[in-house]
Structures are given as C-alpha cells and as structure tokens.
mmCIF file of the N, C-alpha and C atoms, coordinates in Angstrom:
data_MODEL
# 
_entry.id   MODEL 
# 
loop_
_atom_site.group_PDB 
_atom_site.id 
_atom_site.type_symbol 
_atom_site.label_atom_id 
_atom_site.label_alt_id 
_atom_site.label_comp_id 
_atom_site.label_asym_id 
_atom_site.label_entity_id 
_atom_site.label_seq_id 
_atom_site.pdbx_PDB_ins_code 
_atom_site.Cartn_x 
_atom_site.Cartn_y 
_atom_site.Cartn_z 
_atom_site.occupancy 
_atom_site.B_iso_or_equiv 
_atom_site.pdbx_formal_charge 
_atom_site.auth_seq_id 
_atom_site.auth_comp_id 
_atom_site.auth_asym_id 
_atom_site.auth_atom_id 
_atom_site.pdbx_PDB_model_num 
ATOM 1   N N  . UNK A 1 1  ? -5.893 3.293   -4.953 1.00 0.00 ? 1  UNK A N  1 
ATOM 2   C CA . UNK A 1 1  ? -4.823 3.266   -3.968 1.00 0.00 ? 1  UNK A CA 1 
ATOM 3   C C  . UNK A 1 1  ? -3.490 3.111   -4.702 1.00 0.00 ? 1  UNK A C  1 
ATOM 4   N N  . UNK A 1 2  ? -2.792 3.947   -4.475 1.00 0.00 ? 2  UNK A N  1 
ATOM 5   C CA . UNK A 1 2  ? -1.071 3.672   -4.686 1.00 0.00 ? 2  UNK A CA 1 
ATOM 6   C C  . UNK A 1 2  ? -0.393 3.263   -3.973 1.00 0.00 ? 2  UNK A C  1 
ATOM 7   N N  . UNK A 1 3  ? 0.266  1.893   -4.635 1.00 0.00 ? 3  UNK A N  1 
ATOM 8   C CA . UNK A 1 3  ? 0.556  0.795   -3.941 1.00 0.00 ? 3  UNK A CA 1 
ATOM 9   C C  . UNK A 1 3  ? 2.175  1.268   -3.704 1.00 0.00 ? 3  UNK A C  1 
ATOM 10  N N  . UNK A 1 4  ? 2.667  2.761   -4.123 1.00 0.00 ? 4  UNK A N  1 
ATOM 11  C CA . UNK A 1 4  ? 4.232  3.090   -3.811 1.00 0.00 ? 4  UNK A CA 1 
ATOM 12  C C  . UNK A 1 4  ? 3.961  4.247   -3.195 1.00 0.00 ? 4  UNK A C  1 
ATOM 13  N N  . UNK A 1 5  ? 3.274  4.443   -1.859 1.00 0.00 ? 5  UNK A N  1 
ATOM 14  C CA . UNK A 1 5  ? 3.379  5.377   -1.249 1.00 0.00 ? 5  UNK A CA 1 
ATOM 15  C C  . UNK A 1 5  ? 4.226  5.096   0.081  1.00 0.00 ? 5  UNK A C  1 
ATOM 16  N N  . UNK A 1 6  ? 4.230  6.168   1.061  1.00 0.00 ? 6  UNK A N  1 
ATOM 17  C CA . UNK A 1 6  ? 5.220  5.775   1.880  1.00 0.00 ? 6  UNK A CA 1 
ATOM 18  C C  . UNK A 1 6  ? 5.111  4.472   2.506  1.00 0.00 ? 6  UNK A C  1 
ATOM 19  N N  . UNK A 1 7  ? 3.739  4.362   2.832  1.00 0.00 ? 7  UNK A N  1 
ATOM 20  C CA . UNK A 1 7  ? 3.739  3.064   4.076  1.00 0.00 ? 7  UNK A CA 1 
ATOM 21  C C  . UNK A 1 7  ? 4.227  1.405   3.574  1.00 0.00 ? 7  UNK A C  1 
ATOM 22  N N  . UNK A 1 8  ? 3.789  1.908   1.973  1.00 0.00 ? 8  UNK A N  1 
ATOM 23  C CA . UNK A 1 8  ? 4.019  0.410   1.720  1.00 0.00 ? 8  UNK A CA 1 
ATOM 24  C C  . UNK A 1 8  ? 5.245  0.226   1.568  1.00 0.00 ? 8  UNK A C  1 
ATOM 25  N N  . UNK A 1 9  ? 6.131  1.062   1.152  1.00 0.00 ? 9  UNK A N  1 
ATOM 26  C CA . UNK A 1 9  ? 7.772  0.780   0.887  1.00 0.00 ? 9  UNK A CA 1 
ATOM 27  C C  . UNK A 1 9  ? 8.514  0.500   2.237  1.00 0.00 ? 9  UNK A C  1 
ATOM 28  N N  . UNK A 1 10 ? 8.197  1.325   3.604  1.00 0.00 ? 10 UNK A N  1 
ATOM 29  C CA . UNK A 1 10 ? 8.610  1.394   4.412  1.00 0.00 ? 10 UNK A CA 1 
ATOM 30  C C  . UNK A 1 10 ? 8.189  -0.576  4.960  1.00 0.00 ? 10 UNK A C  1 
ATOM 31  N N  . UNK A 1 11 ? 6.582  -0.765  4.588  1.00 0.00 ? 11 UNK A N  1 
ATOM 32  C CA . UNK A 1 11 ? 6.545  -1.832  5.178  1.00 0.00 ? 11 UNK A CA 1 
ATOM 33  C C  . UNK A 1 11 ? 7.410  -2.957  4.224  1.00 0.00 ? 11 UNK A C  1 
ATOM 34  N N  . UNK A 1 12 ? 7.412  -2.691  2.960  1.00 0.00 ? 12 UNK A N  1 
ATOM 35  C CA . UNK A 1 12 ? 8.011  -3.876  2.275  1.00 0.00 ? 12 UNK A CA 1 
ATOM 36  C C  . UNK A 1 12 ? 9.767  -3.902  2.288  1.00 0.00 ? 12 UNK A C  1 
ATOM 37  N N  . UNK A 1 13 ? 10.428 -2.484  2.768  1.00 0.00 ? 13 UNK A N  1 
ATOM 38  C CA . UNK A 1 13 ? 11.461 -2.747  3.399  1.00 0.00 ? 13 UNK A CA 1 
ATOM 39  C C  . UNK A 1 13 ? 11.440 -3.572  4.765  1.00 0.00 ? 13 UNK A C  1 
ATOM 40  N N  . UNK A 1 14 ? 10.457 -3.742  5.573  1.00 0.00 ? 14 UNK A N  1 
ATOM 41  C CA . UNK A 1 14 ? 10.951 -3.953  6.812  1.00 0.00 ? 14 UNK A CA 1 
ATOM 42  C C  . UNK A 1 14 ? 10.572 -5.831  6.771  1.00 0.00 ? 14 UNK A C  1 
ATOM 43  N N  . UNK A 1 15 ? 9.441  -6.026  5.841  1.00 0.00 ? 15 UNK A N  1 
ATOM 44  C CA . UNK A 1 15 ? 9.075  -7.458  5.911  1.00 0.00 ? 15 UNK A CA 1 
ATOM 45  C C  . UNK A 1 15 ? 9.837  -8.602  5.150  1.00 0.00 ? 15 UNK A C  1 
ATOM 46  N N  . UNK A 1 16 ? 10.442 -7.292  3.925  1.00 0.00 ? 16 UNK A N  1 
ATOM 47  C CA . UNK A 1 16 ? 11.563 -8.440  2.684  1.00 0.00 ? 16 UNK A CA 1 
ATOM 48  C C  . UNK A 1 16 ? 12.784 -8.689  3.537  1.00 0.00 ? 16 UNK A C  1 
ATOM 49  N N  . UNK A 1 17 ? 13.437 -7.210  4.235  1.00 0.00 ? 17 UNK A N  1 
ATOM 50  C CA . UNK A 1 17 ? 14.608 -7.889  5.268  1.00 0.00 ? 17 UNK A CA 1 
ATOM 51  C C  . UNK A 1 17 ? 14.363 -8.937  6.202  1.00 0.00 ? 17 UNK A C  1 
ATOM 52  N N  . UNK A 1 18 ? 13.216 -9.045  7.023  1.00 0.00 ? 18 UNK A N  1 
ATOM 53  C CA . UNK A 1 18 ? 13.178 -10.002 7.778  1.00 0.00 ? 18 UNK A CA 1 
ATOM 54  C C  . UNK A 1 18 ? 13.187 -11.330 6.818  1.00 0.00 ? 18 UNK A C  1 
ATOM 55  N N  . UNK A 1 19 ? 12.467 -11.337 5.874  1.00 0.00 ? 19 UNK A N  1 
ATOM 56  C CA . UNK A 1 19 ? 12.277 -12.611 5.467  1.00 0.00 ? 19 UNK A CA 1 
ATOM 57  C C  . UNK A 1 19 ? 13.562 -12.971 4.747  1.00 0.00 ? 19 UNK A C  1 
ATOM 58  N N  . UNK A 1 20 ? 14.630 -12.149 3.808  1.00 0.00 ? 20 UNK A N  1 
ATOM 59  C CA . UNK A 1 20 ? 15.748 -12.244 3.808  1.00 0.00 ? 20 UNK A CA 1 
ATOM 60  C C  . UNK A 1 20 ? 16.602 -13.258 4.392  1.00 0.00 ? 20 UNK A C  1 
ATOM 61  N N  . UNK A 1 21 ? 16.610 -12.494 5.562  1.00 0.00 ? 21 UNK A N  1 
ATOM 62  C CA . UNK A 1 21 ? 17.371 -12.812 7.048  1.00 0.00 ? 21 UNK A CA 1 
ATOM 63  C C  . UNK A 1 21 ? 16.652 -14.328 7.123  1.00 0.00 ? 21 UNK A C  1 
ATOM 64  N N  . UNK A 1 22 ? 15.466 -14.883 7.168  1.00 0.00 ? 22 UNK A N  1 
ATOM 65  C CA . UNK A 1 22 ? 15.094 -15.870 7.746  1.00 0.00 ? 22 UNK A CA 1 
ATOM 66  C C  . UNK A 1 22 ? 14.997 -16.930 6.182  1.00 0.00 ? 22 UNK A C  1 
ATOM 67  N N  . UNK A 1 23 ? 15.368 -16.270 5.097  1.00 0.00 ? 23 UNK A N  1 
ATOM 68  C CA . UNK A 1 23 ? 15.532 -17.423 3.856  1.00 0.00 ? 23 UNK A CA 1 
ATOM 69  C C  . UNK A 1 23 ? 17.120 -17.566 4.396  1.00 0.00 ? 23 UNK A C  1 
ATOM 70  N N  . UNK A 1 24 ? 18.108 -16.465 4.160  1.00 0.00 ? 24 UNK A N  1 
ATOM 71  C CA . UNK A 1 24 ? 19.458 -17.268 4.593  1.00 0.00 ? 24 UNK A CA 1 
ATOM 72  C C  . UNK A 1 24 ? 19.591 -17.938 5.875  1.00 0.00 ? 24 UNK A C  1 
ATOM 73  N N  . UNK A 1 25 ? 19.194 -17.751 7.134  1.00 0.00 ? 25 UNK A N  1 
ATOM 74  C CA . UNK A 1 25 ? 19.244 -18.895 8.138  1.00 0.00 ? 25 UNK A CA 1 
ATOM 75  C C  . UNK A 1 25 ? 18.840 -20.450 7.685  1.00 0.00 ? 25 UNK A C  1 
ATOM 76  N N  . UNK A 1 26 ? 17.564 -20.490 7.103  1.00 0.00 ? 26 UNK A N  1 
ATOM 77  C CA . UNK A 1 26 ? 16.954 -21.539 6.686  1.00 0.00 ? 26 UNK A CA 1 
ATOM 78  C C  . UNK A 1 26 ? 17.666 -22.243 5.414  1.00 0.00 ? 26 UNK A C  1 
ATOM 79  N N  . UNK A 1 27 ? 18.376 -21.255 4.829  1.00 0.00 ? 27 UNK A N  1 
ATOM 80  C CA . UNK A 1 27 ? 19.281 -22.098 3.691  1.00 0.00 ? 27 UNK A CA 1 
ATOM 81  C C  . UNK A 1 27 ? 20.162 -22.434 4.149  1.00 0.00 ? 27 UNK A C  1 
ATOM 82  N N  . UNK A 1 28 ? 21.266 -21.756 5.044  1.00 0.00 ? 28 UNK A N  1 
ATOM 83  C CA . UNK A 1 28 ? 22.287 -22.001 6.070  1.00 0.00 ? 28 UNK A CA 1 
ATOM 84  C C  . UNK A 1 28 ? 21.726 -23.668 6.843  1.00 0.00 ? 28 UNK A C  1 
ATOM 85  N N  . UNK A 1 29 ? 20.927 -23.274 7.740  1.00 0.00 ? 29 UNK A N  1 
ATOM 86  C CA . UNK A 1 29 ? 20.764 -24.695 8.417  1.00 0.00 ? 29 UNK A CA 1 
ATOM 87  C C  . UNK A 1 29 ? 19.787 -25.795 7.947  1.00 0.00 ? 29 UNK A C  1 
ATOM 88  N N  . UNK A 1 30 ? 20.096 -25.478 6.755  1.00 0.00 ? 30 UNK A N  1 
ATOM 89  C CA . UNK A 1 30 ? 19.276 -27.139 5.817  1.00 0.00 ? 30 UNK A CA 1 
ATOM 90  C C  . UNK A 1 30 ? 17.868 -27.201 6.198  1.00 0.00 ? 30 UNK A C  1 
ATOM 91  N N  . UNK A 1 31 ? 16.940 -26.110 6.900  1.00 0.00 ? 31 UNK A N  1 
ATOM 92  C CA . UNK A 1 31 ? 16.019 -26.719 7.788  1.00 0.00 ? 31 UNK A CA 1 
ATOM 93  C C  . UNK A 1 31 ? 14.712 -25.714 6.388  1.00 0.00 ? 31 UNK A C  1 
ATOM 94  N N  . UNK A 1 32 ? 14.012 -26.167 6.256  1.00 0.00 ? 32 UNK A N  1 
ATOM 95  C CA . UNK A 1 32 ? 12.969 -26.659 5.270  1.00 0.00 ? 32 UNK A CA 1 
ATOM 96  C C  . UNK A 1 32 ? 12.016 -25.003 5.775  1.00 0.00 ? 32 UNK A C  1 
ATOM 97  N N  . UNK A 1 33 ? 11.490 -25.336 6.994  1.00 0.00 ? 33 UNK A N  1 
ATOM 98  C CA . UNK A 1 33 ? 10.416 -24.204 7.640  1.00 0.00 ? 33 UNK A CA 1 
ATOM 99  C C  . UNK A 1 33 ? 10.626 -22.924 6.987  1.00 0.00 ? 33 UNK A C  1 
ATOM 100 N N  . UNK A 1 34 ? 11.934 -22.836 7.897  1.00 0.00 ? 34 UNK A N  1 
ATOM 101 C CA . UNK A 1 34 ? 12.544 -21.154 8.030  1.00 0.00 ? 34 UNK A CA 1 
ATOM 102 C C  . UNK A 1 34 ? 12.873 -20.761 6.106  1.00 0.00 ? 34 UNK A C  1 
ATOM 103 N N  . UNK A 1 35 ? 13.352 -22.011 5.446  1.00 0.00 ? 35 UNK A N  1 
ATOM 104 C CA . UNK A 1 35 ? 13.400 -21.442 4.178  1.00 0.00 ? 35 UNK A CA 1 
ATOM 105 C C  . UNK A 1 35 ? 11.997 -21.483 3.381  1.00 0.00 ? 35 UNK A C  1 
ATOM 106 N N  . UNK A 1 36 ? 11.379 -21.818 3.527  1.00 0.00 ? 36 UNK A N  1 
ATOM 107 C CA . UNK A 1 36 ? 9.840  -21.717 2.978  1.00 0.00 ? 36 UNK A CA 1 
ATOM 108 C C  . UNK A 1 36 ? 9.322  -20.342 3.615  1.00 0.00 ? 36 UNK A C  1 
ATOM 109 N N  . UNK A 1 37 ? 9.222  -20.158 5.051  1.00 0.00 ? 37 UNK A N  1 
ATOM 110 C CA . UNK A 1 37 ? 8.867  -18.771 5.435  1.00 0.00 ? 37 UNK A CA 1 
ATOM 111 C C  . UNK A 1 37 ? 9.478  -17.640 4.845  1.00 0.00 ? 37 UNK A C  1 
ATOM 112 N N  . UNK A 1 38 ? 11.122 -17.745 4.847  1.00 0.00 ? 38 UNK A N  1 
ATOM 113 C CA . UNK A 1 38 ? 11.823 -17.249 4.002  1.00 0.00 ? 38 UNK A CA 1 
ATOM 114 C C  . UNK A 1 38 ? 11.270 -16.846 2.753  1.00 0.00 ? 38 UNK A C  1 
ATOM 115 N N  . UNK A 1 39 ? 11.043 -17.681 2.135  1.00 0.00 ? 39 UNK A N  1 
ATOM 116 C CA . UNK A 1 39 ? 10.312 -17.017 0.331  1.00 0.00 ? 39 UNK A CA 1 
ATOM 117 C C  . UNK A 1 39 ? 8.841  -16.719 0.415  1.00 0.00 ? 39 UNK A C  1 
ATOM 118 N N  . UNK A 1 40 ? 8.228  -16.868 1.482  1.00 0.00 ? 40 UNK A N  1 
ATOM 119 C CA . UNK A 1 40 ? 7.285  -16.283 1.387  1.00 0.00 ? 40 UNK A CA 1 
ATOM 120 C C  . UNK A 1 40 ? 6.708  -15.166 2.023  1.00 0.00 ? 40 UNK A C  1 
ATOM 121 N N  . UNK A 1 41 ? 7.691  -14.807 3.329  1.00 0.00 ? 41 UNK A N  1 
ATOM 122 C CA . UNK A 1 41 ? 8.565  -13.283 3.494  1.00 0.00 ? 41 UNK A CA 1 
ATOM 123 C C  . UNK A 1 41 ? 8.655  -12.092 2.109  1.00 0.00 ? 41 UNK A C  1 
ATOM 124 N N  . UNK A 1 42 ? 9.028  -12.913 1.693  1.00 0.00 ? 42 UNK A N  1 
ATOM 125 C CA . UNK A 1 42 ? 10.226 -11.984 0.823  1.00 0.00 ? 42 UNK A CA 1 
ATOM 126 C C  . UNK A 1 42 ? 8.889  -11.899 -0.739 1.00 0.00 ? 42 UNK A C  1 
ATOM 127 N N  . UNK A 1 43 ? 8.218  -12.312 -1.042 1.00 0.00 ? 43 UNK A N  1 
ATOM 128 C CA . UNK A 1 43 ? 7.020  -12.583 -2.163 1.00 0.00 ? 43 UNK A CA 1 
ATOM 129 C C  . UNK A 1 43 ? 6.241  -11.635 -1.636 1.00 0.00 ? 43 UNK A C  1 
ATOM 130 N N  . UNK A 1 44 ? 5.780  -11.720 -0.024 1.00 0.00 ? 44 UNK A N  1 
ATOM 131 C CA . UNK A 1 44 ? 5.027  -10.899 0.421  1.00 0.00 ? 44 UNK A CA 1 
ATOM 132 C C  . UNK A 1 44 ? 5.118  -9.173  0.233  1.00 0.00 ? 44 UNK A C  1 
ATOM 133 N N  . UNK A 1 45 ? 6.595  -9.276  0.322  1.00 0.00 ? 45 UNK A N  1 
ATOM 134 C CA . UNK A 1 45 ? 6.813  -7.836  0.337  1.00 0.00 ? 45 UNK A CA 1 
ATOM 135 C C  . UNK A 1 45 ? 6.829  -7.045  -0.932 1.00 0.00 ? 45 UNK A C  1 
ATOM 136 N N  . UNK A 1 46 ? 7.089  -8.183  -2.242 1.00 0.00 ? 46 UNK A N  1 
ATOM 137 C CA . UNK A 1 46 ? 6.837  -7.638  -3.077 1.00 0.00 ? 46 UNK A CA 1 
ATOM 138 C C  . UNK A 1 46 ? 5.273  -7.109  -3.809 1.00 0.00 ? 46 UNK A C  1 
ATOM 139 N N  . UNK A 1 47 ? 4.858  -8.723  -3.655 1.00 0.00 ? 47 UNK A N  1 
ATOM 140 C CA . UNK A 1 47 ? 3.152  -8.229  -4.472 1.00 0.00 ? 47 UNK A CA 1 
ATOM 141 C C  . UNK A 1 47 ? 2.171  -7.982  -3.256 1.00 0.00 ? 47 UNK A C  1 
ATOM 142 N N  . UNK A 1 48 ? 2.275  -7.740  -2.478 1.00 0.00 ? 48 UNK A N  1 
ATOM 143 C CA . UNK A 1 48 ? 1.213  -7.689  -1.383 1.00 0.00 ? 48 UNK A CA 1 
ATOM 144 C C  . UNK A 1 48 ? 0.147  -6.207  -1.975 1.00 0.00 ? 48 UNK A C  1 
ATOM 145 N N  . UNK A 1 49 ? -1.219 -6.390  -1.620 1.00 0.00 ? 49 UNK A N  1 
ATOM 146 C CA . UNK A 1 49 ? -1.669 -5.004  -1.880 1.00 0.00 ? 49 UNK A CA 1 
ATOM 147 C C  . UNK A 1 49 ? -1.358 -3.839  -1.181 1.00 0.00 ? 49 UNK A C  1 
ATOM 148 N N  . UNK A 1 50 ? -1.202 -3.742  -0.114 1.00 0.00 ? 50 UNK A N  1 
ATOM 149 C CA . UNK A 1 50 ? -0.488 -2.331  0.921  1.00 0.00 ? 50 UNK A CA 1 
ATOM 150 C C  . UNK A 1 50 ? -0.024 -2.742  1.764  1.00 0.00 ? 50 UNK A C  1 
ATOM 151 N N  . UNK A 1 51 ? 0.436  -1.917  2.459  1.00 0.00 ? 51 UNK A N  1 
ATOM 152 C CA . UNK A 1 51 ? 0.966  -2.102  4.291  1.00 0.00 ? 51 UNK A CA 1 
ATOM 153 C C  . UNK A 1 51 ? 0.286  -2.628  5.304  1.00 0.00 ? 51 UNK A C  1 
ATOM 154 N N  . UNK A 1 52 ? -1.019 -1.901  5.130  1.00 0.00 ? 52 UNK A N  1 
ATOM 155 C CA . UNK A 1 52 ? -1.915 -3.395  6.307  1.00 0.00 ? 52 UNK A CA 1 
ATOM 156 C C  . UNK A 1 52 ? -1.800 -4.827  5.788  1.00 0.00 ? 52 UNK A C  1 
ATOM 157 N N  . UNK A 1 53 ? -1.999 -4.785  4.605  1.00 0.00 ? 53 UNK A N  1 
ATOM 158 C CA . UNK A 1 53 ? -2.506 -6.312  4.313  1.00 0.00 ? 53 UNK A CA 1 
ATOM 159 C C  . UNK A 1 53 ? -1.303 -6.909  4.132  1.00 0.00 ? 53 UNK A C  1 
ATOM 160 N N  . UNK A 1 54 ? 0.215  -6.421  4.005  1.00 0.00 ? 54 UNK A N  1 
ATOM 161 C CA . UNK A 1 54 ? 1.091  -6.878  3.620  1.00 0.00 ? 54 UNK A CA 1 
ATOM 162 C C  . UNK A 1 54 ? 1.632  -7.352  5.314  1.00 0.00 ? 54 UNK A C  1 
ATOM 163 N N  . UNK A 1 55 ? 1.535  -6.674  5.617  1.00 0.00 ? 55 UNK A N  1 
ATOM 164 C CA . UNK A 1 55 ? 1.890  -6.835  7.573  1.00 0.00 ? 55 UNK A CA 1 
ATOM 165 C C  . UNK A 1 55 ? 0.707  -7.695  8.219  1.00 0.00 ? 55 UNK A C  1 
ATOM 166 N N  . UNK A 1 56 ? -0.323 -7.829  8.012  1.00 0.00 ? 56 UNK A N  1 
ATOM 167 C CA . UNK A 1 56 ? -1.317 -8.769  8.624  1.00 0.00 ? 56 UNK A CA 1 
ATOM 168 C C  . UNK A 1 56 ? -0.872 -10.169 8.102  1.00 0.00 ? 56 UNK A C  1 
ATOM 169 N N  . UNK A 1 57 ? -0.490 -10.200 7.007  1.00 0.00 ? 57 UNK A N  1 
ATOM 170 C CA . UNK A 1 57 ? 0.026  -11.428 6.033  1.00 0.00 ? 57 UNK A CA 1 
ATOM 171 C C  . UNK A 1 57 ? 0.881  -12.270 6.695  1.00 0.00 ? 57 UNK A C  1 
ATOM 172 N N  . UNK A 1 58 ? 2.331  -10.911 6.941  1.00 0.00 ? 58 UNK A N  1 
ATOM 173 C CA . UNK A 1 58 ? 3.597  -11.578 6.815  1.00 0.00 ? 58 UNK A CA 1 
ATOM 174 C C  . UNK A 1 58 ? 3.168  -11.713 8.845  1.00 0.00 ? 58 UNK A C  1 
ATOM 175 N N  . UNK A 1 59 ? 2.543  -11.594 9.314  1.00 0.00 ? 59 UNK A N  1 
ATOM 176 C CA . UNK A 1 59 ? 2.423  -12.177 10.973 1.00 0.00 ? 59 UNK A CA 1 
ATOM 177 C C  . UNK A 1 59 ? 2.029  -13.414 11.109 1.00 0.00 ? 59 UNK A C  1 
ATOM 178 N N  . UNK A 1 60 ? 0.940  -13.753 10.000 1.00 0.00 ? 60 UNK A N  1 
ATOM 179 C CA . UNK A 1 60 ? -0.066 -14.913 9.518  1.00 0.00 ? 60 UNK A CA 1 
ATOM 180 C C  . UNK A 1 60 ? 1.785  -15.670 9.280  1.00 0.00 ? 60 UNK A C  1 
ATOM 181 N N  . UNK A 1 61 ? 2.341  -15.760 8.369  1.00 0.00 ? 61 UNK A N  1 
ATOM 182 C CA . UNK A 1 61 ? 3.068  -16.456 8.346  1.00 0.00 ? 61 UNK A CA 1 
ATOM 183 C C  . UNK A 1 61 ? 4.108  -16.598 9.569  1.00 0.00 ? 61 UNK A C  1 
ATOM 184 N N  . UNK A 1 62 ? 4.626  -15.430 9.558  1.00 0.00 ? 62 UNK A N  1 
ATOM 185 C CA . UNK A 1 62 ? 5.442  -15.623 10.894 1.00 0.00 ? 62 UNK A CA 1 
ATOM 186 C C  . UNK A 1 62 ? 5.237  -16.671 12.298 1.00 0.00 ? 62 UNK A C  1 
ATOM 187 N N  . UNK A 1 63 ? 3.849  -16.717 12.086 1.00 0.00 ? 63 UNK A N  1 
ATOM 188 C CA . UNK A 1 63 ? 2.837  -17.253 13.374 1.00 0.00 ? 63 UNK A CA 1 
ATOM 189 C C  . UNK A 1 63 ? 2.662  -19.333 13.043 1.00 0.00 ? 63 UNK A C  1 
ATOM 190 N N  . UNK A 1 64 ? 2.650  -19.146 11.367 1.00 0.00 ? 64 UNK A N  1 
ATOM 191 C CA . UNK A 1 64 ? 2.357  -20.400 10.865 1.00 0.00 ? 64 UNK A CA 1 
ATOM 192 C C  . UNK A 1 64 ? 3.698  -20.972 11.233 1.00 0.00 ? 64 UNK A C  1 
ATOM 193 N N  . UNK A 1 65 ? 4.996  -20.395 10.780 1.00 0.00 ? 65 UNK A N  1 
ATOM 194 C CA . UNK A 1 65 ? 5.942  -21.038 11.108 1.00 0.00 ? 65 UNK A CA 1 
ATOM 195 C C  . UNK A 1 65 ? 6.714  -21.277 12.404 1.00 0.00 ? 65 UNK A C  1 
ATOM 196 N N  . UNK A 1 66 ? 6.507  -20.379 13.650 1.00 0.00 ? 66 UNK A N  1 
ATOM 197 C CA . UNK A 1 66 ? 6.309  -20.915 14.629 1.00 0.00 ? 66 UNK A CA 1 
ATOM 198 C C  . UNK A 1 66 ? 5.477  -22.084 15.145 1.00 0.00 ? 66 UNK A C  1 
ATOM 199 N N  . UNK A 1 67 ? 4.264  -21.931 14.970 1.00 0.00 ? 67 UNK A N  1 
ATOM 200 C CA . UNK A 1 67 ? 3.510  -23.575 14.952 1.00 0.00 ? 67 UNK A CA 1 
ATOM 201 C C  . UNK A 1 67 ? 3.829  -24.399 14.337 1.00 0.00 ? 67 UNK A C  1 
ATOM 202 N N  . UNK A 1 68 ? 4.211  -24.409 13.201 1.00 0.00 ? 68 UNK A N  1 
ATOM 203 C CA . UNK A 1 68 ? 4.570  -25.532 12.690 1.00 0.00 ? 68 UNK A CA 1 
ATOM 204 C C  . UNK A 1 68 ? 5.978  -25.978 12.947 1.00 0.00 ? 68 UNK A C  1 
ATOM 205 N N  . UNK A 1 69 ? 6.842  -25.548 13.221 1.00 0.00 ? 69 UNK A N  1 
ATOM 206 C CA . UNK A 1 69 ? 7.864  -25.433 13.927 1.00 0.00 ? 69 UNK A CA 1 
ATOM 207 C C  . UNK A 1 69 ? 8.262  -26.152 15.362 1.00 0.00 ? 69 UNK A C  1 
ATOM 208 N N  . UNK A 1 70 ? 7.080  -26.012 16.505 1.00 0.00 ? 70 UNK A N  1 
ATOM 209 C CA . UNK A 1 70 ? 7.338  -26.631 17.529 1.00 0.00 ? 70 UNK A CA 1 
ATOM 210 C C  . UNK A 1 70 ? 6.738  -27.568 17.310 1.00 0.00 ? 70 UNK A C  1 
# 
C-alpha cells in the first residue's frame, strides 16, 4: 500500500487542520484537553497507516476528548 496516494493526503490534510485548529484553541485557552487532542490530531495525520485508519483514529480521539471533557 502507498501511504501517498490520494486518499491519504486528502485525509491527512483534513485531520492535521482540524487538529491544528484545536492545538491553537487549547493553547489559547490554557485548557490541557483540547491541547493534548490537539497534538494528537496533528501526529495522527502524519504517521497514521492510511485514510481509514487515520480517520477511524482521529474520531476515537475526537470522541475521547469530548468525554473526557464533560
């Protein structure tokens, strides 16, 4: 499998911006969660093995930090 074909770039553009976006909020408001989800957003998008597993991942987190969160 080639891990630089379309799907995965497209997905690791779309999962590093979000997590981006949610490391600077979380650095912005001092708050611990959102910057931990944040870097692990943004890790995901780099070494993940493809687009499914990189997107099943970054929901797994997305999902952790909502729960842990409320």
């Amino acid at each position: 499998m080639d891990p630089l074909n379309e799907n995965f770039l497209w997905a690791s553009l779309l999962w590093g911006s979000l997590g981006g976006g949610v490391l600077l909020f979380g650095w912005r408001q001092k708050s611990s969660v959102p910057l931990l989800g944040g870097i692990a957003l943004t890790l995901l998008s780099i070494f993940a093995g493809g687009a499914l597993s990189m997107s099943a991942l970054s929901i797994l987190v997305l999902g952790l930090m909502w729960w842990v969160s409320r």
